[in-house]
C-alpha positions in Angstrom: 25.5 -5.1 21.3 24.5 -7.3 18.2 25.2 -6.7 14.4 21.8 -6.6 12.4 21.4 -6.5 8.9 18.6 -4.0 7.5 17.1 -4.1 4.0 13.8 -4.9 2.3 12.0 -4.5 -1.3 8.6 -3.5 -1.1 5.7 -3.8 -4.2 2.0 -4.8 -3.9 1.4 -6.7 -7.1 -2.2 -6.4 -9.0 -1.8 -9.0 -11.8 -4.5 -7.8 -13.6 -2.8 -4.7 -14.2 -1.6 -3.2 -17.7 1.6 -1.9 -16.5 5.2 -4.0 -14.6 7.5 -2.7 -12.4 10.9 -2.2 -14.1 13.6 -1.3 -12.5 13.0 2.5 -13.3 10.0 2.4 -11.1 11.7 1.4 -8.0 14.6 4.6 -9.0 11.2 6.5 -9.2 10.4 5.5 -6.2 6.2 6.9 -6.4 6.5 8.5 -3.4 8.7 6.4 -1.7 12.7 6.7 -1.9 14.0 5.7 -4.5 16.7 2.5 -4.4 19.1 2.8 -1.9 22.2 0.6 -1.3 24.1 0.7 2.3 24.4 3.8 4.3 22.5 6.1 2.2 18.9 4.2 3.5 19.5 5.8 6.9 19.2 9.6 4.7 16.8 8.9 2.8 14.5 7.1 5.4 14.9 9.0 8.1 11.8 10.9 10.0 9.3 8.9 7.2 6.3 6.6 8.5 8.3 3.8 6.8 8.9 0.4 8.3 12.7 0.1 8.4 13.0 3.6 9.4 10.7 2.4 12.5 12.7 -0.9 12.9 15.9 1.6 12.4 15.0 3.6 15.5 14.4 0.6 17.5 17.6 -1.7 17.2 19.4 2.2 17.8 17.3 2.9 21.1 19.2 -0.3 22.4 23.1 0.7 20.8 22.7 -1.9 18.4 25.4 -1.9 15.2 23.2 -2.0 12.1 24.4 -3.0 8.7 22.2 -1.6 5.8 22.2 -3.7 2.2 19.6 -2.9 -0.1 16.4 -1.0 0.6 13.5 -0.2 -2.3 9.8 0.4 -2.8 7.6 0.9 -6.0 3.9 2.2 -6.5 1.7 -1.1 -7.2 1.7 -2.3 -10.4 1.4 -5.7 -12.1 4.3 -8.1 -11.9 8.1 -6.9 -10.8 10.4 -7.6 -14.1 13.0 -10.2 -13.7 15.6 -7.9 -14.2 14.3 -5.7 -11.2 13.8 -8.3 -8.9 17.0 -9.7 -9.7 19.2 -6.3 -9.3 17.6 -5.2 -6.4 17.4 -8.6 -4.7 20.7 -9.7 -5.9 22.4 -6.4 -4.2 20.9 -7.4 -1.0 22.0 -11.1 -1.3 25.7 -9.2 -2.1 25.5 -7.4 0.9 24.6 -9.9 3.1 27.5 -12.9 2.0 30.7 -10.1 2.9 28.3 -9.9 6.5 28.4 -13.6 7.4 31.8 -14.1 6.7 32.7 -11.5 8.7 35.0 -12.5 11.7 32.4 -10.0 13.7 29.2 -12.0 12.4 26.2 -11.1 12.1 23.5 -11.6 14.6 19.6 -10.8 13.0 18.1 -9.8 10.2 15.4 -7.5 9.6 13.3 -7.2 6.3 11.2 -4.7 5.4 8.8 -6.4 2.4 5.2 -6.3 1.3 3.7 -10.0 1.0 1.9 -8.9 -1.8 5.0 -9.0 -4.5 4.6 -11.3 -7.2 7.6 -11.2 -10.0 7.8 -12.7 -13.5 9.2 -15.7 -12.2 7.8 -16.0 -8.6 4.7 -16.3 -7.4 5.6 -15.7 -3.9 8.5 -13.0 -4.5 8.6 -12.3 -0.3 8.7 -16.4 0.1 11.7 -16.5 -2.4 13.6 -13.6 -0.7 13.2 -15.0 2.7 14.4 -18.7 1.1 17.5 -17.0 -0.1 17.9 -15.1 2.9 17.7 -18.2 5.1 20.3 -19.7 2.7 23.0 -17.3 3.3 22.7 -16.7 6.9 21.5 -20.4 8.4 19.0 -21.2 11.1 21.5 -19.7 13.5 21.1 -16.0 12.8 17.0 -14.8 13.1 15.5 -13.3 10.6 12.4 -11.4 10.9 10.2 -9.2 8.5 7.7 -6.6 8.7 4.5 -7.0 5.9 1.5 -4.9 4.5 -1.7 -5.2 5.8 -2.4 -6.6 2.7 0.1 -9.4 2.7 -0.8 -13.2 0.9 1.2 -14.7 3.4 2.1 -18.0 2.2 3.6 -21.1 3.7 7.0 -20.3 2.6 7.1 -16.8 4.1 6.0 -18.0 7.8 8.6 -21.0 7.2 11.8 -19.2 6.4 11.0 -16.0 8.9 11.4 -16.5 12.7 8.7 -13.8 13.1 6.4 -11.4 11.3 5.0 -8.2 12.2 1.9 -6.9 9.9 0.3 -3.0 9.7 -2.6 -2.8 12.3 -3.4 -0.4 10.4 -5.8 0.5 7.0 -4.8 3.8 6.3 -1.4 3.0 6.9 -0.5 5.3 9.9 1.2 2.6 11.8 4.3 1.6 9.0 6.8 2.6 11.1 5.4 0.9 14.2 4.9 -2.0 12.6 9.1 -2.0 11.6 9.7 -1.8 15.3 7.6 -4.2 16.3 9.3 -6.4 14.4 13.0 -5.1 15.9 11.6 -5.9 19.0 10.5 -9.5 17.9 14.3 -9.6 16.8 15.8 -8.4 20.1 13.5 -11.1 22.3 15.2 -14.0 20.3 18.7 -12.8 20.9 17.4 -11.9 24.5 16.3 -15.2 25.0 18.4 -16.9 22.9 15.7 -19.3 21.0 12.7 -18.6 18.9 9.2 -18.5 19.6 6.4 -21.0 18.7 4.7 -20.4 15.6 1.2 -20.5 14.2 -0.1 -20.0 10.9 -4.2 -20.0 9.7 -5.8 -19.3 6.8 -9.4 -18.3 5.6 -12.1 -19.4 3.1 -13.2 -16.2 1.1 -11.8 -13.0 0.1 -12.7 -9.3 0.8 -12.6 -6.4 -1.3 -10.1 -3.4 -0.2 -12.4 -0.7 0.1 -13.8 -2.8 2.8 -10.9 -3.5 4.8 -10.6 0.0 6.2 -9.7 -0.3 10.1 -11.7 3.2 10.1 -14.7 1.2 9.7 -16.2 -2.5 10.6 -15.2 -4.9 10.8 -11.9 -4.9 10.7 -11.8 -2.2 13.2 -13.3 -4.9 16.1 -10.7 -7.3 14.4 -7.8 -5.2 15.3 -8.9 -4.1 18.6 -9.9 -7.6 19.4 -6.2 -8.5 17.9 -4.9 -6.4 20.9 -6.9 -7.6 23.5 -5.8 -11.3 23.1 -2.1 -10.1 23.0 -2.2 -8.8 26.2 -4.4 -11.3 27.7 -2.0 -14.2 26.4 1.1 -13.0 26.6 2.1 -13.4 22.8 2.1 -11.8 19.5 -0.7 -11.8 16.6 -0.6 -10.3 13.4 -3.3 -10.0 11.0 -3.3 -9.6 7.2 -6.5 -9.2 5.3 -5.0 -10.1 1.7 -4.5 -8.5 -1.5 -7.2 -9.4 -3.6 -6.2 -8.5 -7.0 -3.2 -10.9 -7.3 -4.1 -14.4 -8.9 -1.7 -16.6 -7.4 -2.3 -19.9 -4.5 -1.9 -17.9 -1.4 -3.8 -15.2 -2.4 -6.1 -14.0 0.6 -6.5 -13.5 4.5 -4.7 -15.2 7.2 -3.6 -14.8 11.2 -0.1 -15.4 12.3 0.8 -16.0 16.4 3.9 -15.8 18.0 4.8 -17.0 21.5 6.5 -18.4 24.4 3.9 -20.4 25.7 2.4 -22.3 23.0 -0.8 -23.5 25.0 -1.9 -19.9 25.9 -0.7 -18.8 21.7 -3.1 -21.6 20.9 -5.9 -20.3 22.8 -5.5 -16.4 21.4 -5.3 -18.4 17.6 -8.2 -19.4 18.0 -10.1 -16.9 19.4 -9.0 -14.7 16.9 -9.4 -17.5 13.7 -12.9 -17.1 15.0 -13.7 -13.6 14.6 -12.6 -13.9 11.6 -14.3 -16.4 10.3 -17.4 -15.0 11.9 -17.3 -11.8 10.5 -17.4 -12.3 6.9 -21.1 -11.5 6.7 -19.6 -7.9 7.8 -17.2 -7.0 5.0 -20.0 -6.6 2.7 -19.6 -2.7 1.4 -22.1 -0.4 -0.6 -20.5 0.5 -4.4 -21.9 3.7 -6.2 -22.1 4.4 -9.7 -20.1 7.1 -10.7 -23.6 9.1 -11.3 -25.2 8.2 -8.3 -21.9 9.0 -6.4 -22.0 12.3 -7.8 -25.7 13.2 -7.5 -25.2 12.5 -4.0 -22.3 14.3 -3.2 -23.7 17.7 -5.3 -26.7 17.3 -2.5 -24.6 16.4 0.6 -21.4 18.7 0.1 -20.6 22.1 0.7 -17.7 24.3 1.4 -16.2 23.1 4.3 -17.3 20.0 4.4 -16.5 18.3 1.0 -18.5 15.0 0.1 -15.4 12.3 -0.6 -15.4 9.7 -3.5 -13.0 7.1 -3.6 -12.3 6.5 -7.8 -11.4 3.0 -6.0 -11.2 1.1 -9.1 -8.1 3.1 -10.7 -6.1 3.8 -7.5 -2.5 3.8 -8.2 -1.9 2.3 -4.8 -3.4 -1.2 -6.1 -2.3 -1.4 -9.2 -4.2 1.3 -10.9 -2.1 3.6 -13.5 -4.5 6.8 -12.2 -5.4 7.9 -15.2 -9.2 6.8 -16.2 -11.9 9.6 -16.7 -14.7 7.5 -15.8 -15.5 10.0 -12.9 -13.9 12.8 -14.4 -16.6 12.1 -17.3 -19.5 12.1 -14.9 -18.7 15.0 -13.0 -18.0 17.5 -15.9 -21.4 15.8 -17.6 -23.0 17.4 -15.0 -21.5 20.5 -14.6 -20.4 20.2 -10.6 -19.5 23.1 -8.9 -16.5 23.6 -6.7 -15.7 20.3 -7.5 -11.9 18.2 -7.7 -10.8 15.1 -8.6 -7.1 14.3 -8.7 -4.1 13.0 -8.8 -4.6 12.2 -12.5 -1.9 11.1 -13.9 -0.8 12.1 -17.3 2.8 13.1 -18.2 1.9 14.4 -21.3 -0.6 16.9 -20.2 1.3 18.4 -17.5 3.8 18.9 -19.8 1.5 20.8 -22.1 -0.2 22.8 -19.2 3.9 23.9 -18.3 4.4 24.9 -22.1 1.5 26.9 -22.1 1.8 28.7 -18.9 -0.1 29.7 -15.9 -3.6 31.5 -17.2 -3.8 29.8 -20.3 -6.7 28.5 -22.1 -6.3 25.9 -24.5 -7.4 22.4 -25.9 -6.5 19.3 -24.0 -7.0 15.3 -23.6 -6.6 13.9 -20.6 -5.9 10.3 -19.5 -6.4 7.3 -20.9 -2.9 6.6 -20.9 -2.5 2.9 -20.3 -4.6 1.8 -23.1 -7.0 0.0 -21.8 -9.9 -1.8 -24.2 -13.0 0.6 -23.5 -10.8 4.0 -22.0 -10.8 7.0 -23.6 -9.7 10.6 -22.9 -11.5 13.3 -22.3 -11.1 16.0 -24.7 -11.8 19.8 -23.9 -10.9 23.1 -23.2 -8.9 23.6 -19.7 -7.3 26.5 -17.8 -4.0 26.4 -16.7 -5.1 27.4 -12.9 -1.5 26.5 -11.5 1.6 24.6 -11.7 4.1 22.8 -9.4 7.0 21.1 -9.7 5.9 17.8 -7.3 8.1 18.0 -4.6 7.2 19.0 -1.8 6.7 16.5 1.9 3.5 15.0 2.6 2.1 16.1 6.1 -0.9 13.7 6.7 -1.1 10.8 9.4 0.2 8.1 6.7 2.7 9.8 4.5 4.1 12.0 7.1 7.2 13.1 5.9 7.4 11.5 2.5 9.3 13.8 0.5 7.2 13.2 -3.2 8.8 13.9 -6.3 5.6 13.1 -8.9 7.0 15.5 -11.4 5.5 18.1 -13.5 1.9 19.2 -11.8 -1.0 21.1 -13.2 -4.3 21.9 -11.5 -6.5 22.4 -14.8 -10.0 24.4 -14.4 -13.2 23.6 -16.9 -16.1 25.2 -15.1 -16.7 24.2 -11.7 -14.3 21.0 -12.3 -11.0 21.2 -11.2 -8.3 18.1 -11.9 -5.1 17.8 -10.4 -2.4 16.4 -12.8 0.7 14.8 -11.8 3.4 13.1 -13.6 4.4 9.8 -11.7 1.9 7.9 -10.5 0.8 8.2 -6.5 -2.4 7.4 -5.1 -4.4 10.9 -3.9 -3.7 10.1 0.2 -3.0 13.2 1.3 -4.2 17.1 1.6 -0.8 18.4 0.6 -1.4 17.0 -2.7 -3.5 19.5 -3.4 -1.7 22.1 -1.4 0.7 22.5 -3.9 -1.3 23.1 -6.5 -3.2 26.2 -4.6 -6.1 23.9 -3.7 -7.2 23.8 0.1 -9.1 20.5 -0.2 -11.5 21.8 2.8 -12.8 24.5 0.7 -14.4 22.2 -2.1 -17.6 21.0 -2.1 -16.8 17.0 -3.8 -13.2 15.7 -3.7 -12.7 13.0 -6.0 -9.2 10.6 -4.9 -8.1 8.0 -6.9 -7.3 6.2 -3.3 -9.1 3.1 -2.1 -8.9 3.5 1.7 -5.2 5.8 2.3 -7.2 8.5 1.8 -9.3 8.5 5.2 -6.0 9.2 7.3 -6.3 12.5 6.0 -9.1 13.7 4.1 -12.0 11.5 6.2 -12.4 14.3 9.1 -12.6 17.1 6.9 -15.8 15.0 4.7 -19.4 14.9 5.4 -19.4 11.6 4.2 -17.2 9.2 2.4 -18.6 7.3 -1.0 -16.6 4.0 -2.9 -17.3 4.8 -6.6 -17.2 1.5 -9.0 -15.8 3.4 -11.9 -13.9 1.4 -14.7 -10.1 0.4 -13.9 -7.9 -2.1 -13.5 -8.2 -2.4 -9.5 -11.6 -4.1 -8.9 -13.5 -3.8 -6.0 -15.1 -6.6 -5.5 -12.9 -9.9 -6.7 -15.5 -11.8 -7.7 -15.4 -9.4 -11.2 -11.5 -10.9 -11.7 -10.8 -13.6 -14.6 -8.9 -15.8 -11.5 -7.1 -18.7 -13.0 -4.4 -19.8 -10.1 -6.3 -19.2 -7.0 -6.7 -22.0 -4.7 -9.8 -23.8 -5.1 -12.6 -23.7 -2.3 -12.1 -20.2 -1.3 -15.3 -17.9 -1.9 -14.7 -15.1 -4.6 -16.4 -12.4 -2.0 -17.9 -12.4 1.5 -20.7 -15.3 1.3 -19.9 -15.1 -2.2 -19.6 -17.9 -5.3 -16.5 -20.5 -4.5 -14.2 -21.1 -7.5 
C-alpha cells in the first residue's frame, strides 16, 4: 500500500479580463467547491465529475492511504492575486513538508491543476507549483498532474511532473476520468519502480475555443486518432489545444507522450504532431452577428426544438463576468417570442427582483456590471416570473453532481424575452440552470448561453441547431482580435492566420 498526497488549485486565466481572482473567489467557489484543506476535500468532492475526486476513486480501488492538503477552483477570470495564490499554494506546500518528514513517507503525488493559471507574479502559475512541489518531495517521490483541455503547457510543467493526463474531452464530461488516468500513471511508476520516457511538441498557430469542441471537427478525429495510437503503441498521449486568451510565452497547443518504449512513443508523437499540424485549415469556425444569429434562430426554432446561441464572447467560463446585453439587446429589439437567454449575472438585480417579489412589475437595468468601455445596461420594465435561491445540483453530462450555490436567482419576463439572473458568476452549461427557475429549456423556441462550448454536453441534443454569436465581451473568439504583447513570436494569431 503506498502513501499519496492529493491536492490541486484550479483557474483558467483570460488576461484580457476586467476582473482577478481574490481569494474570495476561490471560497465562492463558481460552481465548484469552495477551498478545502485536508480531509474535508473527500466531502465536498465526492460523487462530482471533478478530477481529484476521479483520481480519489482510483488510488482507493487499489487500498492506497491518501493524504489530502489543499484542494481549490475558481470561475475564469483574469490573473489570481498574489495573496490567493500564495494562501492557497502555501497551505498545500504546509501540508506536504509534515508528509515528507514523516517516518511513514510519502510515496506520489497527485495534482489536480489547470495549465491555464497565470498569477500576478507568474506567468506559468502550474509550472511554479510543480517547481515547488518538486522541491519539497525530490526526484524520488513521483509526481503527476491532471490538466484542462485548455492547458498552455509549458516547458517547466512537463519538466518538474513525471506525467500528465489532459481532458479528452470539450465539453468536459471526462474530468473525473482524466484524474484517474493520471492515478493510474502514478501507480505504473511505483509498479515499475522508474519513470516513463517523455515527450513534449509544440505548434505554430492558435485556435479559437468555440472551435475546439470534440462535438465537432476537428478535434473530434484528433481525439479519436489520439486513442488509436495509444493502443497501437503501447503508451500514453495527451492533447491540449490551448487557452487562447492568456498573453503569456507558452500560450497555445501542444502533445505530450508518455512511455516505456521510447522508439514506439516516438512513432505515436509523430503521427499525432502530424494531424495536428495538418488540420489547422479545419479549425476555421463560422461567427454570427448577434442579429443574424437571432433572425436565424426566430426561423429555425420552435417548441421543442430550441435554436442554441452561444453569447461566446462573455462566457464566464473564459474569463467573461456574464453580464453584457449585447444579445440581450438584439433579441428584445426584435421582439422574440418564447425566447431565453441566461445566466446573466447581476447581483444587484436579483436582489431587486427578491425585494419586489414574485409577480411584480417594475423598472430595472440589467448588466453591465464590470464596466467595460462601450457596455451599457439595458433599461426596462421586467416581471418578476420567479425566484430561487441557487442551489440546487447540476444533473447534465459535465456538471453532474456539482452542488451550485450562484446566489440570489431571478427569471425576469419583458414580452417574449425571458433572462435568467444569477448572482455569482457560472457559465450557462447545464439544463438545471434553468430548472430552477421554472424554465424547461426544451420548451423555448431560442436559448441564448453565455457558454462557449460546455453547453453542448447538455443542451446540444435538445437544439435544432447550434449558432457561435460574436457579441461584445472580454472573451474573444477568434485571438487574432487580442492586443498580444508576450506571446512567443512565429506562432500564427488564428488558423492560416497573420504571425506576430
Amino acid at each position: 500500500m503506498a502513501r499519496i498526497a492529493i491536492g490541486g488549485m484550479q483557474h483558467e486565466t483570460n488576461t484580457f479580463a476586467p476582473s482577478k481572482a481574490t481569494y474570495q473567489a476561490f471560497e465562492q467557489g463558481g460552481g465548484w467547491p469552495s477551498v478545502q484543506v485536508g480531509a474535508s476535500m473527500f466531502e465536498a468532492l465526492e460523487g462530482a465529475n471533478i478530477p481529484a475526486q476521479g483520481a480519489i476513486e482510483a488510488f482507493r480501488a487499489q487500498g492506497h492511504q491518501l493524504l489530502p492538503l489543499t484542494w481549490a477552483a475558481a470561475s475564469p477570470s483574469a490573473h489570481v492575486t498574489r495573496d490567493a495564490f500564495e494562501r492557497i499554494i502555501g497551505s498545500l506546500e504546509d501540508g506536504l513538508k509534515p508528509a515528507m518528514a514523516d517516518p511513514s513517507g510519502l510515496d506520489a503525488v497527485y495534482l489536480d491543476l489547470h495549465g491555464a493559471m497565470v498569477t500576478e507574479d507568474h506567468d506559468d502559475g502550474e509550472g511554479e507549483i510543480l517547481r515547488r512541489v518538486r522541491g519539497i518531495v525530490g526526484n524520488r517521490v513521483p509526481v503527476v498532474a491532471s490538466l484542462d483541455l485548455h492547458a498552455n503547457v509549458s516547458q517547466a510543467m512537463v519538466e518538474h511532473a513525471d506525467a500528465i493526463s489532459i481532458y479528452r474531452s470539450y465539453p468536459h464530461v471526462d474530468m473525473a476520468e482524466t484524474g484517474a488516468r493520471a492515478a493510474f500513471l502514478a501507480m505504473h511508476m511505483l509498479a515499475r519502480g522508474k519513470r516513463p520516457f517523455k515527450r513534449y511538441q509544440t505548434f505554430s498557430y492558435l485556435t479559437g475555443i468555440p472551435s475546439q469542441s470534440t462535438f465537432i471537427e476537428p478535434a473530434k478525429s484528433l481525439y479519436e486518432l489520439l486513442q488509436q495510437l495509444e493502443r497501437k503503441h503501447h503508451c500514453f498521449l495527451s492533447f491540449a489545444q490551448g487557452f487562447p486568451m492568456a498573453d503569456i510565452h507558452d500560450c497555445g497547443m501542444s502533445v505530450l507522450g508518455y512511455g516505456d518504449d521510447a522508439q514506439e512513443l516516438d512513432l505515436a508523437m509523430l503521427s499525432m504532431t502530424d494531424a495536428v499540424e495538418s488540420a489547422e485549415k479545419d479549425y476555421a469556425l463560422e461567427l454570427y452577428t448577434p442579429q443574424d444569429a437571432i433572425q436565424r434562430a426566430m426561423r429555425l426554432g420552435s417548441l421543442g426544438r430550441p435554436v442554441v446561441i452561444a453569447d461566446s464572447q462573455d462566457n464566464p467560463g473564459a474569463g467573461g463576468n456574464g453580464d453584457t446585453t449585447g444579445l440581450l439587446n438584439a433579441l428584445l429589439e426584435v421582439k422574440a417570442q418564447d425566447a431565453c437567454l441566461g445566466l446573466l449575472i447581476d447581483p444587484a438585480a436579483a436582489d431587486r427582483a427578491h425585494e419586489a417579489g414574485q409577480g411584480a412589475s417594475l423598472e430595472f437595468e440589467l448588466g453591465a456590471r464590470s464596466g467595460l468601455a462601450g457596455h451599457h445596461p439595458v433599461r426596462g420594465r421586467f416581471t418578476v416570473e420567479r425566484l430561487g435561491d441557487g442551489r440546487f445540483t447540476c444533473t447534465g453530462p459535465m456538471f453532474k453532481g456539482f452542488r451550485m450555490q450562484l446566489g440570489k436567482m431571478a427569471l425576469l419576463r419583458q414580452e417574449g424575452v425571458r433572462v435568467a439572473l444569477a448572482s455569482i458568476k457560472c457559465q450557462a452549461a447545464d439544463q438545471a440552470m434553468f430548472r430552477h427557475l421554472g424554465i424547461e429549456p426544451s420548451s423555448q423556441r431560442i436559448l441564448v448561453l453565455k457558454s462557449s462550448v460546455h453547453f453542448r454536453a447538455d443542451f446540444q441534443p435538445i437544439a435544432a441547431e447550434v449558432l457561435v454569436a460574436r457579441s461584445p465581451g472580454p472573451a474573444l473568439a477568434d485571438p487574432a482580435d487580442f492586443a498580444w504583447t508576450k506571446l512567443r513570436r512565429g506562432i500564427r494569431l488564428n488558423p492560416l492566420g497573420n504571425v506576430f
